[in-house]
N, C-alpha and C positions, 0 to 999 in steps of 0.2 A: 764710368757709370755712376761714379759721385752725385747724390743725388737726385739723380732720374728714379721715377716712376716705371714700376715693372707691376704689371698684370701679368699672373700666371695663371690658366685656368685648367683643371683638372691636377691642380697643386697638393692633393691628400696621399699621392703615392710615387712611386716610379721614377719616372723622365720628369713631372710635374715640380714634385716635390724637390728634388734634384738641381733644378735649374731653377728653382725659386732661391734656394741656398747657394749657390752659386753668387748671382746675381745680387742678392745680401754682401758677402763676402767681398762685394768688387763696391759696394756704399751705396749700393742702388734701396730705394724702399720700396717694400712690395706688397701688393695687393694678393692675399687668398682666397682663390674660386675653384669649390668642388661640391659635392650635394654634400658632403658628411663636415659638419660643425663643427665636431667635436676632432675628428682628425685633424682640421686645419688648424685649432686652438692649440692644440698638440705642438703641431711643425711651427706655428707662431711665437712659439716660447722661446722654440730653439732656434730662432731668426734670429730674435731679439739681444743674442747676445754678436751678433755682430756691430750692434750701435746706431741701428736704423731701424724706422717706424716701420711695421708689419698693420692692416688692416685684413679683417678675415672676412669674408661676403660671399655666404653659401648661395650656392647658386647652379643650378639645373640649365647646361649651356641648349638643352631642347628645347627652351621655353623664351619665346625672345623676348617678355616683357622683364625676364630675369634677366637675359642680357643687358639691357637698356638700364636695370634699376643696378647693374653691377658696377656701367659706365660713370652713372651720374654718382654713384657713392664714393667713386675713387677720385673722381671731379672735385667734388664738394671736399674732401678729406686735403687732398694731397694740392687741387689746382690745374693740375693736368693730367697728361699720359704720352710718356715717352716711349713706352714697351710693350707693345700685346703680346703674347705667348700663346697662343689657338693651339692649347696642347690636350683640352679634354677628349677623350675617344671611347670608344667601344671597340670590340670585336665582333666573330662570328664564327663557326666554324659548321656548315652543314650543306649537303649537295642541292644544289639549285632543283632539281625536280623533285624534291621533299620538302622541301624547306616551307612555312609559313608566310607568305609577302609581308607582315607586320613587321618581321623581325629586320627583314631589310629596310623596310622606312626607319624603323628605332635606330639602325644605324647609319642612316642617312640624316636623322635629326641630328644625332648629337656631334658626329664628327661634320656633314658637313654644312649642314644650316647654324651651326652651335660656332661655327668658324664665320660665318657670312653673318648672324646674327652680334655676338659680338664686333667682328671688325666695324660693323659700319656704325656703332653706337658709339665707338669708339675714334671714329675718320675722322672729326674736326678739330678734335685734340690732336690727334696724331699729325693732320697736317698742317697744324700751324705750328707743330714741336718741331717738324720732322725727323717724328719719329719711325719707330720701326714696327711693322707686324710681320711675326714670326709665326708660320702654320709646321708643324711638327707633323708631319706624315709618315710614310712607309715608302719604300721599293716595291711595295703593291701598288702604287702610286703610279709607276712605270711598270711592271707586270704583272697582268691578273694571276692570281693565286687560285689553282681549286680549291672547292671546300668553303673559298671564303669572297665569293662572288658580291655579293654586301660591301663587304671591307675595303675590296683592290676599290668599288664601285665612288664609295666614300671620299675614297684617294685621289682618285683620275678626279673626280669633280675639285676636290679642295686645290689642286695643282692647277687646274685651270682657273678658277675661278681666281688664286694669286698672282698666276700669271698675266691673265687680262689686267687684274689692279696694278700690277708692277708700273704695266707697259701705257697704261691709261694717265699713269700719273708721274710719267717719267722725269718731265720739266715741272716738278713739284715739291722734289726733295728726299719724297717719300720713300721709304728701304720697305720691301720687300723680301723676305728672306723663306724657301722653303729647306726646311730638312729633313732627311730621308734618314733615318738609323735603319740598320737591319734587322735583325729581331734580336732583340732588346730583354737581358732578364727585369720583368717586370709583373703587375698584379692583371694583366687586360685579357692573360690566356683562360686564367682563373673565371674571370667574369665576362667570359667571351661567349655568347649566346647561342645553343642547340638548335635544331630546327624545329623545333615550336616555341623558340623564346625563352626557354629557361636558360641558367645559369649553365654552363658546363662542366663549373666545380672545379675541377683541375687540369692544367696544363697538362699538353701532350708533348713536349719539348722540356730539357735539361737545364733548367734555368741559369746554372753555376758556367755553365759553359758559352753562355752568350753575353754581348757586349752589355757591359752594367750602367745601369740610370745616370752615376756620376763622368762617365767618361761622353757620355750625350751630350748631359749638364754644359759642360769644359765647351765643347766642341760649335754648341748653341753661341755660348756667351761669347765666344772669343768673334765666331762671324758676324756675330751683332756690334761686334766692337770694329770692326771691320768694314761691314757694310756690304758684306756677300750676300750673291744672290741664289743661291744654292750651294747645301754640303750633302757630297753620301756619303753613308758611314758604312763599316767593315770592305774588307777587301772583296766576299761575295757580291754583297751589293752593288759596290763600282763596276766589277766583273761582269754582270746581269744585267745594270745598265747599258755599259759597253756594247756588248755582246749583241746585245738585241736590236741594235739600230743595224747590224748586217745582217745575221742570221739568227731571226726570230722563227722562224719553224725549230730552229735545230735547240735555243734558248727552250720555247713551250715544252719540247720532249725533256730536257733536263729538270724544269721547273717540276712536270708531273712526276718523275721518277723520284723526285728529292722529297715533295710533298705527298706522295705517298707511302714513302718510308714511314710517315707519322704515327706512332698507335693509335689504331681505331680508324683509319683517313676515311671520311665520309664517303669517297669514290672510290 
């Protein structure tokens, strides 16, 4: 990764922040995209001491003229773009027959137009680097989740929409890489959106006890070095992938039992 060009976008926290340092770490220089400034300057310091150029470019992946101006500043800075990371997201957590339809577009902007928006402002770089774009997803991705109908909805679309690019441009060079962590201690339960669209405030899960941001980080970089087309993370995950291609009735009934365990489970 000496040298290459890494775009990480939703880089101010989490998985983002994680595998932007990573990524540093292996010589790579990287480009920071998140709406908050001031966090990225933060994490930009601490880049800078692996000995490669860091650019910070605030940016709202809902807004695709912000994607487009994210592409050409990393262009203009760096020359090209070897690495997308479509890692910005949102959450949700609230029962479909309450819920506000707003709130499901808002996370339909950002996780899955914010991934279609940047890739493609990004494509012509990418395929004459052949380079890689990396969409950072869920196992909601592969099974709808109650509570968070938005969210799996986000998923299922980003997975397709990679899939089709993978396979569209096979004889092109192009990497393609989706990953799936399982749930993840991170900031997105925090700011995971109620059903009228406010904030949720705080996690309804154990943060200390779920796979952490840098073991993501590791697990991103290495298949990008690799040139995989899919990783799932935790043994649940693989488990529920698995599982579900035989016996999806008997999968949904576990799913609901686990995810209604949650404090407060919207259903």
């Amino acid at each position: 990764m000496k040298n290459k060009l890494v775009i990480v976008t939703g880089a101010s926290s989490g998985i983002g922040k994680a595998t932007a340092i990573r990524f540093a770490q292996k010589g790579a220089n990287i480009v920071l995209a998140a709406r908050s400034e001031e966090k990225l300057v933060r994490i930009s310091k601490e880049i800078l001491k692996y000995g490669v150029e860091v650019l910070v470019v605030p940016t709202d992946v809902s807004i695709e003229m912000e994607c487009k101006m994210l592409m050409e500043k990393a262009i203009q800075k760096f020359g090209k773009i070897d690495v997308l990371v479509n890692n910005a997201g949102i959450s949700m957590r609230a029962a479909f027959a309450e819920i506000d339809l707003k709130v499901l577009k808002k996370v339909m902007d950002v996780n899955f137009w914010g991934t279609v928006y940047c890739t493609r402002y990004a494509m012509d770089s990418l395929l004459k680097n052949k380079g890689s774009v990396v969409g950072v997803s869920s196992i909601a991705g592969y099974k709808g989740l109650p509570g968070r109908t938005g969210y799996s909805s986000s998923k299922f679309a980003m997975h397709g929409f990679l899939e089709a690019l993978r396979i569209e441009n096979l004889k092109k060079g192009i990497h393609v890489l989706l990953a799936c962590p399982g749930f993840t201690a991170s900031n997105i339960r925090n700011t995971a959106l109620a059903f009228d669209g406010t904030a949720q405030g705080e996690t309804p899960r154990d943060e200390q006890k779920m796979m952490q941001p840098e073991e993501v980080a590791l697990a991103i970089v290495k298949s990008v070095e690799k040139r995989k087309d899919r990783i799932t993370l935790t043994t649940n995950g693989k488990l529920t992938v698995f599982l579900n291609k035989f016996f999806p009735k008997w999968v949904d009934r576990l799913v609901y039992k686990h995810m209604s365990n949650e404090p407060g489970a919207p259903f």
